[in-house]
TIROMAR-708844 format. One record per residue (C-alpha): residue number from 1; chain; x, y, z. Coordinates in steps of 0.25 Angstrom, whole numbers, plus 5000, padded with zeros to 4 digits. Last residue first. Example, Ala and Ser with C-alpha at 12.3 -4.5 7.8 and 13.67 -1.06 7.14 Angstrom:
<pts>
(pt 2,'A',(5055,4996,5029))
(pt 1,'A',(5049,4982,5031))
</pts>
This chain:
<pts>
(pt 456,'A',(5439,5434,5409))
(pt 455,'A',(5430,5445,5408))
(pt 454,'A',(5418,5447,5397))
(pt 453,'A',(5410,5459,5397))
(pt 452,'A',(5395,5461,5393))
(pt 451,'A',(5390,5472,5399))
(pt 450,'A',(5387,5464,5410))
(pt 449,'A',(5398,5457,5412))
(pt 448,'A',(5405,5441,5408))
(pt 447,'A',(5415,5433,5418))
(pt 446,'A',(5425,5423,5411))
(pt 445,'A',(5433,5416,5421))
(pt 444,'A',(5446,5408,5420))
(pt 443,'A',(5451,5400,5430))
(pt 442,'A',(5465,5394,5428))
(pt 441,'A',(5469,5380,5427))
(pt 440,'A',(5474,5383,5413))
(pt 439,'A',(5460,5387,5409))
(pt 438,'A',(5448,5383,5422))
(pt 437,'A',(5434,5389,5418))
(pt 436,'A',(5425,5402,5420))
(pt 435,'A',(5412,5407,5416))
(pt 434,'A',(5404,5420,5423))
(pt 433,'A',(5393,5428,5420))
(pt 432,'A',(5387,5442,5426))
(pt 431,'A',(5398,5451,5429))
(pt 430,'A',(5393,5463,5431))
(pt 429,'A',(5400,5475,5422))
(pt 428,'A',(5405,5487,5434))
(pt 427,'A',(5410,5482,5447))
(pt 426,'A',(5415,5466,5442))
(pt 425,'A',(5422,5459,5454))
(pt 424,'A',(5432,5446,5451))
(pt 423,'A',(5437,5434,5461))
(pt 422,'A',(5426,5435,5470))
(pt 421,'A',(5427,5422,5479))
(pt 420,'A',(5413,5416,5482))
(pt 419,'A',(5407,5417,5495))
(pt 418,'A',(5396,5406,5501))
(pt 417,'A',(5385,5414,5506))
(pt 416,'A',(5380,5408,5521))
(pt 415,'A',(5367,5403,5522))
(pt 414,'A',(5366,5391,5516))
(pt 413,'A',(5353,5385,5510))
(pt 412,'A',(5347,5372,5510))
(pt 411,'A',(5336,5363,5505))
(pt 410,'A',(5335,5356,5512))
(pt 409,'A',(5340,5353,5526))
(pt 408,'A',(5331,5340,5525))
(pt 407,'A',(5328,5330,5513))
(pt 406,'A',(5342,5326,5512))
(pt 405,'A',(5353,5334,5507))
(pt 404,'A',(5363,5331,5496))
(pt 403,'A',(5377,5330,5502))
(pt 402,'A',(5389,5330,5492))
(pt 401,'A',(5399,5338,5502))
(pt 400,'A',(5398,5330,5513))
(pt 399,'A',(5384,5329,5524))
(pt 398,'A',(5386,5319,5534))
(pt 397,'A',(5373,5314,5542))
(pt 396,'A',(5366,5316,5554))
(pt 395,'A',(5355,5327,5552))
(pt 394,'A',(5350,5341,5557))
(pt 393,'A',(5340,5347,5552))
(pt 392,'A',(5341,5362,5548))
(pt 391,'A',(5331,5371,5553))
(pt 390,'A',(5321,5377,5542))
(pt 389,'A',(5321,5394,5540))
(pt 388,'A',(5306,5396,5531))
(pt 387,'A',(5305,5400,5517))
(pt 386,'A',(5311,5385,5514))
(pt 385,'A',(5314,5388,5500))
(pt 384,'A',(5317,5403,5500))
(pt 383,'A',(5323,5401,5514))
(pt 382,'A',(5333,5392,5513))
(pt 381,'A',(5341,5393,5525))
(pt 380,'A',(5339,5378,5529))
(pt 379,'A',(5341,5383,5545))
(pt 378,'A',(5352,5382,5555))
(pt 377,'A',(5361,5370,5559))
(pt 376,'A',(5354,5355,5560))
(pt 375,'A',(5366,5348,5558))
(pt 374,'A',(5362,5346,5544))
(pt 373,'A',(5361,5360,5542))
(pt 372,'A',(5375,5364,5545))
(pt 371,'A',(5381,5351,5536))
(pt 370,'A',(5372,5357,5525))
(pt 369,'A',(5377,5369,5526))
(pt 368,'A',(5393,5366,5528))
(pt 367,'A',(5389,5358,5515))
(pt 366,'A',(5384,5369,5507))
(pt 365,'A',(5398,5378,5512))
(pt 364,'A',(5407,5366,5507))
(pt 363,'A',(5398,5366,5492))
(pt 362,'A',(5400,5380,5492))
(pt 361,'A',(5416,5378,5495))
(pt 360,'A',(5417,5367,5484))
(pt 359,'A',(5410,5378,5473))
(pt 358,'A',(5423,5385,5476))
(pt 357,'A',(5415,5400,5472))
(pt 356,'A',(5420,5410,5464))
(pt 355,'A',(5417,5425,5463))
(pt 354,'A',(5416,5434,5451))
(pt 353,'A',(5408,5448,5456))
(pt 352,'A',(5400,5458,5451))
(pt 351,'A',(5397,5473,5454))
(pt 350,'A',(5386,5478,5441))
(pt 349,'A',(5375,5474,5451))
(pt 348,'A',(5364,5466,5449))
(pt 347,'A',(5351,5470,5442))
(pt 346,'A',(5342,5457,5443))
(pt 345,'A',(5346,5453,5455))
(pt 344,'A',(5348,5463,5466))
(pt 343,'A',(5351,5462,5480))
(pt 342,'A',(5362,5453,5480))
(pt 341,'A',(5375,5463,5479))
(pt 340,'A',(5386,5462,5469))
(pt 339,'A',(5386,5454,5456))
(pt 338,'A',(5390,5440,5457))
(pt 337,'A',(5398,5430,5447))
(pt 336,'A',(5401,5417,5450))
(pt 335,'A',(5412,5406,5448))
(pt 334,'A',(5408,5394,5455))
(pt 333,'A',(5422,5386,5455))
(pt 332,'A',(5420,5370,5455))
(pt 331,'A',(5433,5363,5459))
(pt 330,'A',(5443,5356,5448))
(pt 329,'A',(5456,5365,5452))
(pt 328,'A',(5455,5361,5468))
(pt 327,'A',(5451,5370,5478))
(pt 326,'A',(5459,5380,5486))
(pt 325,'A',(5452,5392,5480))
(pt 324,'A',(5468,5399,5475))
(pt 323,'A',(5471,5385,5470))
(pt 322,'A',(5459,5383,5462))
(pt 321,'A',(5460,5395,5457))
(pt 320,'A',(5473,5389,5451))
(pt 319,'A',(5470,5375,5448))
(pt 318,'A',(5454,5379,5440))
(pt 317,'A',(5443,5381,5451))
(pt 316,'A',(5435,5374,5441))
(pt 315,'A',(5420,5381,5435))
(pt 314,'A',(5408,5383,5438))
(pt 313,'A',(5400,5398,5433))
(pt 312,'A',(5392,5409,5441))
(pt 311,'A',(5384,5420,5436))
(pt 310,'A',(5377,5433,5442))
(pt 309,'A',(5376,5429,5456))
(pt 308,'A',(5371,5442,5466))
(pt 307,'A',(5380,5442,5478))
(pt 306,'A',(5392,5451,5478))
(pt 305,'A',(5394,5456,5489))
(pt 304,'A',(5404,5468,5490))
(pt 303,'A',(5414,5467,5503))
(pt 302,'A',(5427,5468,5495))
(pt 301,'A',(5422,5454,5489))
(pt 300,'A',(5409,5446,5491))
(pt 299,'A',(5403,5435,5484))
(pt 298,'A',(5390,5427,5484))
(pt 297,'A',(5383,5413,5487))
(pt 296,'A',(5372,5409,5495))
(pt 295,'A',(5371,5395,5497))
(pt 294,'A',(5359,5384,5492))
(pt 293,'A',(5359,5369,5496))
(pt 292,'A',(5348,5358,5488))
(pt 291,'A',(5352,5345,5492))
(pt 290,'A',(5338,5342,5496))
(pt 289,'A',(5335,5342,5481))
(pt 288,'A',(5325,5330,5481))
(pt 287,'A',(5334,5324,5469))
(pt 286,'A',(5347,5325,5474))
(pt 285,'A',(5358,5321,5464))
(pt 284,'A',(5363,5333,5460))
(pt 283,'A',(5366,5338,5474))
(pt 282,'A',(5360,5352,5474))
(pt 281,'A',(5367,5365,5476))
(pt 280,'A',(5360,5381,5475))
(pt 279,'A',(5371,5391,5477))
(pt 278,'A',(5365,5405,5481))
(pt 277,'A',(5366,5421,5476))
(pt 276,'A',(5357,5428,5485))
(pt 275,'A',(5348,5440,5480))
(pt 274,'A',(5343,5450,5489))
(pt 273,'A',(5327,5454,5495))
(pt 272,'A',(5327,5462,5507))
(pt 271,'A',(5322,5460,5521))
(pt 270,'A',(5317,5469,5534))
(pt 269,'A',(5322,5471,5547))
(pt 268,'A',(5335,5477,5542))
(pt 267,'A',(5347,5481,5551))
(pt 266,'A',(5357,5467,5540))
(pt 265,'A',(5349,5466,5529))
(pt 264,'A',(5337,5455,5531))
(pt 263,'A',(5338,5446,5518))
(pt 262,'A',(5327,5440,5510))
(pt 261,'A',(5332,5431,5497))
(pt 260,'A',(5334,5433,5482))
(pt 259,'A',(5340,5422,5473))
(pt 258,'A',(5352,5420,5466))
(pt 257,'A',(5357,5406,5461))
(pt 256,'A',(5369,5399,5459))
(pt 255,'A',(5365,5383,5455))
(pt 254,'A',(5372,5369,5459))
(pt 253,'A',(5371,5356,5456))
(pt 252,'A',(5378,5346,5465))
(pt 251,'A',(5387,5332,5466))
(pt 250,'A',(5398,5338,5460))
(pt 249,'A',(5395,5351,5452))
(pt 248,'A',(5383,5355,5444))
(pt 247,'A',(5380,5368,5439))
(pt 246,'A',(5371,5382,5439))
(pt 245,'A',(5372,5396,5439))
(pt 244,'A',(5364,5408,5441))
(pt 243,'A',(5350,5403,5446))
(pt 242,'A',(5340,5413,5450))
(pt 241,'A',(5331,5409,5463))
(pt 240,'A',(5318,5415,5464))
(pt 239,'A',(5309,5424,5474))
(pt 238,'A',(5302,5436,5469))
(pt 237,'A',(5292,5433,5480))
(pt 236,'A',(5302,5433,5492))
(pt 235,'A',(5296,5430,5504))
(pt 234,'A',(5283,5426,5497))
(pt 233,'A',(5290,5418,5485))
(pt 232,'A',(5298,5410,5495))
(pt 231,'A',(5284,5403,5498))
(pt 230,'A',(5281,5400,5485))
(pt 229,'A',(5292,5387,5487))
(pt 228,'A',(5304,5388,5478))
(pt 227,'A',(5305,5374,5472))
(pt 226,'A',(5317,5363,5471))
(pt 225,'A',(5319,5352,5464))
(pt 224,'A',(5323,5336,5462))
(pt 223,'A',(5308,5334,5468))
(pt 222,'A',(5302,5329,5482))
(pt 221,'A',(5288,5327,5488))
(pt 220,'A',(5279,5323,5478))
(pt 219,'A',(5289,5317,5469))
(pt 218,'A',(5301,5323,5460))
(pt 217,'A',(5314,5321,5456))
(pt 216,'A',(5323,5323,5444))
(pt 215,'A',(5313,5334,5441))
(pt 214,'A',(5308,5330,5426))
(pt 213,'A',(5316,5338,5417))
(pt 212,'A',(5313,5329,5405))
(pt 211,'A',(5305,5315,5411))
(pt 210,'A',(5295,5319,5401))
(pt 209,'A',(5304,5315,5390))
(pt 208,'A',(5310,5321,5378))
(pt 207,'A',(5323,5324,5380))
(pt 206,'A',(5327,5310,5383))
(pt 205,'A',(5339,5307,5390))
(pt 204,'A',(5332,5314,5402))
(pt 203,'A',(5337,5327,5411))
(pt 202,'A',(5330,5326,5423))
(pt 201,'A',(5329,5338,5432))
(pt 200,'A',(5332,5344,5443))
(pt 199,'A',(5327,5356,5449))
(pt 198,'A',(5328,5371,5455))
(pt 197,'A',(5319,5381,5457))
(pt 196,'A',(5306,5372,5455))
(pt 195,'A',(5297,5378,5443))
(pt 194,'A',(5282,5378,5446))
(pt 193,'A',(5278,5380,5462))
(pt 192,'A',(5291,5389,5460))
(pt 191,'A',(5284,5399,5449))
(pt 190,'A',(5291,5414,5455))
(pt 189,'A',(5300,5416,5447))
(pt 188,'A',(5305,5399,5446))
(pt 187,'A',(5321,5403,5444))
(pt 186,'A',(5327,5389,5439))
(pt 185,'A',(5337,5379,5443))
(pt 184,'A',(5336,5367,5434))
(pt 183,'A',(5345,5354,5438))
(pt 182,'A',(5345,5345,5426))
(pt 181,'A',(5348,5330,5428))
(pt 180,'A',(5354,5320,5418))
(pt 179,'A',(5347,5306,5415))
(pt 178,'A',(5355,5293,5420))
(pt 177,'A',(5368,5286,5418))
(pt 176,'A',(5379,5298,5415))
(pt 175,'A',(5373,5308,5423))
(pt 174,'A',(5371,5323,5420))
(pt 173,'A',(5368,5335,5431))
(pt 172,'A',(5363,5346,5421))
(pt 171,'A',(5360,5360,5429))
(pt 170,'A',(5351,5371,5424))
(pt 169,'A',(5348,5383,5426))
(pt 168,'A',(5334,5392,5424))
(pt 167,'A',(5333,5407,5424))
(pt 166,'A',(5344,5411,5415))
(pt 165,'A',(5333,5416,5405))
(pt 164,'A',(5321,5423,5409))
(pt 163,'A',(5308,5415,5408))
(pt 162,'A',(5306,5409,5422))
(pt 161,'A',(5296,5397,5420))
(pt 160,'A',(5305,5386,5423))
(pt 159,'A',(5307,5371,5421))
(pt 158,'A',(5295,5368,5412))
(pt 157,'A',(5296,5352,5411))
(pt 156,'A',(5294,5350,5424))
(pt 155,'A',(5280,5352,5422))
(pt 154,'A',(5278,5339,5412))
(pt 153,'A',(5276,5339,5397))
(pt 152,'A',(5286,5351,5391))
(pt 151,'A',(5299,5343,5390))
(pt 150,'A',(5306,5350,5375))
(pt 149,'A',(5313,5338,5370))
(pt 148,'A',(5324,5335,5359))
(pt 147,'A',(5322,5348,5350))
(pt 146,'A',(5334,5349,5342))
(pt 145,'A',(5345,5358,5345))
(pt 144,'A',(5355,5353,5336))
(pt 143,'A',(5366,5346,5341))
(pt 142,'A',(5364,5350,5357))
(pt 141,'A',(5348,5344,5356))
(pt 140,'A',(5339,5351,5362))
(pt 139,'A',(5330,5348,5375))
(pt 138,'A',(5321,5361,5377))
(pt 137,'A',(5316,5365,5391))
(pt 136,'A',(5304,5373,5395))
(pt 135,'A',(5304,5383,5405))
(pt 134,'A',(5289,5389,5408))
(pt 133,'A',(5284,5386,5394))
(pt 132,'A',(5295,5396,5387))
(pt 131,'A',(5307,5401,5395))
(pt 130,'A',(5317,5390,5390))
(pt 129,'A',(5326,5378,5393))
(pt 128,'A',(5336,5374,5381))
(pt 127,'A',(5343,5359,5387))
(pt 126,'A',(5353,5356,5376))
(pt 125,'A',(5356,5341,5372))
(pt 124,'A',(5368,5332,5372))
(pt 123,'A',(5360,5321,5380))
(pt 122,'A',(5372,5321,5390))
(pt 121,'A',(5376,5335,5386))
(pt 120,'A',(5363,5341,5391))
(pt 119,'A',(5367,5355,5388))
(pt 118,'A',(5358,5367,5395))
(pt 117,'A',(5350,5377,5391))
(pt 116,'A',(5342,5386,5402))
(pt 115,'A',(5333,5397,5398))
(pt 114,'A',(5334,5399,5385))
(pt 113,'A',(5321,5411,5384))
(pt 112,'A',(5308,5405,5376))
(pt 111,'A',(5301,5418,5370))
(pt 110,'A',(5287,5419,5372))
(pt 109,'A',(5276,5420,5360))
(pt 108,'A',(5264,5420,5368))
(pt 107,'A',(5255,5412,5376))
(pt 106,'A',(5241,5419,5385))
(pt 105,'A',(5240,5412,5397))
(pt 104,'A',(5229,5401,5398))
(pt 103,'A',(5240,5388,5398))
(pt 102,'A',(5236,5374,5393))
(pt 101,'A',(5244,5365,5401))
(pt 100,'A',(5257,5357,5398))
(pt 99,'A',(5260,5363,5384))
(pt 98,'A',(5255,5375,5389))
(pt 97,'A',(5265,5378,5399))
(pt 96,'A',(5263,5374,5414))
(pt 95,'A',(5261,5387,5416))
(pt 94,'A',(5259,5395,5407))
(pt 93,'A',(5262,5409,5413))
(pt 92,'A',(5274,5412,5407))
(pt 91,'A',(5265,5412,5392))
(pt 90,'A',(5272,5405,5379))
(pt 89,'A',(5269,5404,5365))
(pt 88,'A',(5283,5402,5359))
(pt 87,'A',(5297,5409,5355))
(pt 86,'A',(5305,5400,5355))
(pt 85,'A',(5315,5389,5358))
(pt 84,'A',(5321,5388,5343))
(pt 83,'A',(5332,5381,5342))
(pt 82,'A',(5346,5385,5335))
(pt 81,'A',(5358,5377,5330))
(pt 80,'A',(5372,5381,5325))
(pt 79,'A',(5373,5394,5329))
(pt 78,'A',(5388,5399,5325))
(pt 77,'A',(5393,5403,5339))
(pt 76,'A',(5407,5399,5339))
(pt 75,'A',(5406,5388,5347))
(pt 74,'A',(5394,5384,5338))
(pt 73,'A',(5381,5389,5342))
(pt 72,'A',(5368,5381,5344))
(pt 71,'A',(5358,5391,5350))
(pt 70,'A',(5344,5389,5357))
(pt 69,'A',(5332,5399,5354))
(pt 68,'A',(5320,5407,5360))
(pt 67,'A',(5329,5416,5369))
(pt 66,'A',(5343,5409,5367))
(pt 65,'A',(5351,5397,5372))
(pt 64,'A',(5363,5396,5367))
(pt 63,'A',(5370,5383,5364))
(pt 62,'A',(5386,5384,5361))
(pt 61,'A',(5392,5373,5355))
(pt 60,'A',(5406,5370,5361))
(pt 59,'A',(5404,5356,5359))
(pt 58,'A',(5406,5346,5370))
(pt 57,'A',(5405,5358,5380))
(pt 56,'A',(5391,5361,5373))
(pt 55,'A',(5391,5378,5377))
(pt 54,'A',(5378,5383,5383))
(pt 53,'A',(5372,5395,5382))
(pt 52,'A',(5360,5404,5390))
(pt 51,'A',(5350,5415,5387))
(pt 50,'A',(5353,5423,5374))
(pt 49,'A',(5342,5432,5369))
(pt 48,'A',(5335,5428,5357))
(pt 47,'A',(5325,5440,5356))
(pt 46,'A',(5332,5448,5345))
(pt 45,'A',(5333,5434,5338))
(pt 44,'A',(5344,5424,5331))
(pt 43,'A',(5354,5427,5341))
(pt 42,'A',(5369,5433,5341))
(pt 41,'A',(5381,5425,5342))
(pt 40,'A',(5397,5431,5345))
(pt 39,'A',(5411,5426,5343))
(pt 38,'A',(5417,5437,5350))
(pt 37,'A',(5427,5448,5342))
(pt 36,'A',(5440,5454,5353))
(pt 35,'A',(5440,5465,5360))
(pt 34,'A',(5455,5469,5362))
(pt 33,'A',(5457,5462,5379))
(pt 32,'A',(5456,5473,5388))
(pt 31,'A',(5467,5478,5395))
(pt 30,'A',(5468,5471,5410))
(pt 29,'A',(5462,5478,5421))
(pt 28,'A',(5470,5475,5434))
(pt 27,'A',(5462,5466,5445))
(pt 26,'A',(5475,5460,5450))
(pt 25,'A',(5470,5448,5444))
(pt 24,'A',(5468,5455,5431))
(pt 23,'A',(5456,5459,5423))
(pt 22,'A',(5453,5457,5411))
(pt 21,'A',(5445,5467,5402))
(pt 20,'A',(5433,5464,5395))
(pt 19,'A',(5430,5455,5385))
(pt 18,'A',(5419,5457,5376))
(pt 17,'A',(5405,5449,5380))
(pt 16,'A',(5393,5445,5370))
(pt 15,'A',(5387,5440,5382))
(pt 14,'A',(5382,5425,5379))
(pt 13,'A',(5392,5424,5368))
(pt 12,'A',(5403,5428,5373))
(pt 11,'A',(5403,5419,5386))
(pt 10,'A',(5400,5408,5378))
(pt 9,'A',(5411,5409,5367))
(pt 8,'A',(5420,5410,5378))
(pt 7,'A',(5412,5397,5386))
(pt 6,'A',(5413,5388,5372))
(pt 5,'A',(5427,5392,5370))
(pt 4,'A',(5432,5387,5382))
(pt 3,'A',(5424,5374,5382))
(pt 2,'A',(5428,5372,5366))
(pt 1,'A',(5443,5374,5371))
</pts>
């Protein structure tokens, strides 16, 4: 009950949404449900935009992660704590910020936008990561929001230096007999000799030591971590990868990400510019990241594409779409939501579509891929990483479904776009989140709009 509660109470409180009208699985229009009063929660400041919340499963406390603050609500959204993460004296050029080096650009008062906030349930504190200082992290604890560590004395304490919010994911993998992991994924714009793509880090008991968000692996040669190289930026020189969506499952972490390419339309000689939708995967447990796979992903119905991720969300196929996906009731189900096309990015179509994905059948494409490369078939067909086409080697050895790549054929790309099954399309109002979760073995999806809808 509190789960459920928790993720209404989210869904209306980061988009102020009314409910809309149902419709059937005949695709009638149902009357609309009478309007009915939401439990709502405005901030303290005109500038103290919403960025992310989190809901303590445990609990049902509602932490919320604001422009220059961090919220404790009640599960009914009474603010129970707030923290102060801003303003302060900053400048986007500092680099590395001023409590490292002294820095000669002009500092003044910047607002710090939540960039990332995560639970830590194992050391039962919040994880609040910010625009100021080039991504600095605070450690809060859950109860109270005090202070427990703000890491600021090593380089890989400053984990991005994008400022706009939904800029940076993160991925806890815990263990039960040593320190928890955090995978980062993180858009660089245009700073890679700075800020790797994607990472992992150490999560330490203790909030306060140096060893905080240090890469899990690094030496001369090799680190838990993966950098777009300056060449990419002269083929494409707006270059960078935008990550949706993020989650562990199995043996792997995964991320949904969108990111533009070059492609030669069919009778043309010269290339345009698109976005592609892709699955990143790596195997938890692989420090050098030579398990690193990416795929295309997108959906298509009545011959429309639609190719541009807005939002995704894991959940259980549940006993009766599990029946009508041949998988079993426990398997993961990527629910995603694209808008049509793959052109643009930042003003994407009103068209939208909900599609799911057997996350099992992904996993079977990636391991086709690997098997092809490994017998030396075609090319690594990752050009932003590589720039340049290199051949596959071939190797004897078996490769099953938890394979974690060695240090050849890697990293990886798949060619071939993995289509998801659209089960819902939106003409008029964008989709552009999506939740869902398994009641009475059905599953249920909640999908809010542009202007502010809620559909169930």
């Amino acid at each position: 009950l509190i789960m459920s509660l928790a993720m209404w109470k989210w869904t209306c409180l980061v988009s102020h949404l009314l409910l809309s009208t149902t419709v059937s699985p005949l695709g009638r229009q149902q009357p609309p449900h009478p309007k009915r009063p939401f439990i709502t929660f405005t901030g303290e400041q005109a500038e103290g935009n919403f960025n992310h919340l989190v809901v303590d499963e445990r609990t049902g406390h509602i932490y919320l992660g604001a422009v220059n603050r961090i919220y404790k609500l009640s599960s009914d959204l009474k603010v129970l704590v707030t923290h102060e993460t801003g303003p302060d004296d900053d400048n986007p050029k500092c680099y590395p910020p001023r409590i490292v080096q002294t820095c000669n650009e002009p500092l003044t008062p910047t607002n710090n936008i939540n960039k990332m906030l995560l639970i830590d349930y194992k050391e039962n504190r919040l994880i609040a990561c910010g625009s100021l200082y080039q991504g600095i992290c605070k450690l809060l604890r859950l109860d109270d929001l005090f202070k427990l560590g703000e890491p600021f004395h090593k380089k890989e304490h400053y984990l991005s230096g994008v400022n706009e919010s939904g800029s940076v994911f993160g991925v806890i993998v815990s263990y039960s007999n040593m320190d928890d992991k955090l995978f980062i994924a993180t858009a660089v714009d245009g700073k890679p000799e700075y800020f790797p793509t994607i990472s992992s880090r150490k999560l330490t008991k203790n909030s306060e030591a140096d060893g905080m968000f240090a890469y899990v692996f690094h030496d001369e040669f090799v680190a838990s971590m993966i950098k777009i190289p300056s060449d990419t930026f002269t083929i494409i020189p707006d270059f960078d990868i935008y990550y949706i969506y993020g989650f562990s499952s199995g043996n792997f972490v995964y991320f949904l990400t969108l990111q533009p390419e070059m492609i030669s339309p069919p009778g043309s000689t010269t290339k345009e510019q698109v976005y592609t939708s892709k699955l990143v995967r790596l195997c938890k447990e692989d420090t050098a990241f030579n398990s690193y796979v990416e795929v295309p992903i997108g959906c298509e119905k009545n011959g429309v594409e639609y190719r541009l991720l807005q939002a995704a969300y894991l959940s259980k196929a549940g006993a009766i779409l599990a029946r009508s996906l041949d998988v079993g009731p426990e398997d993961d189900i990527l629910f995603t939501v694209f808008s049509k096309g793959q052109k643009r990015k930042m003003k994407s179509l009103d068209e939208s579509a909900l599609c799911i994905f057997v996350l099992k059948n992904i996993n079977d494409r990636i391991k086709d891929r690997l098997q092809s490369c490994y017998r030396g078939e075609g090319t690594l067909d990752l050009a932003w990483l590589k720039v340049k086409d290199i051949p596959c080697s071939s190797a004897l050895l078996t490769i099953d479904d938890n394979f974690c790549g060695l240090d050849m054929n890697a990293p990886l790309g798949v060619s071939s776009m993995v289509r998801g099954l659209p089960i819902f399309t939106e003409d008029g109002d964008r989709m552009t989140s999506v939740i869902a979760y398994v009641y009475k073995n059905h599953s249920l999806a909640f999908v809010g709009t542009k202007s502010g809808k809620l559909k169930k």
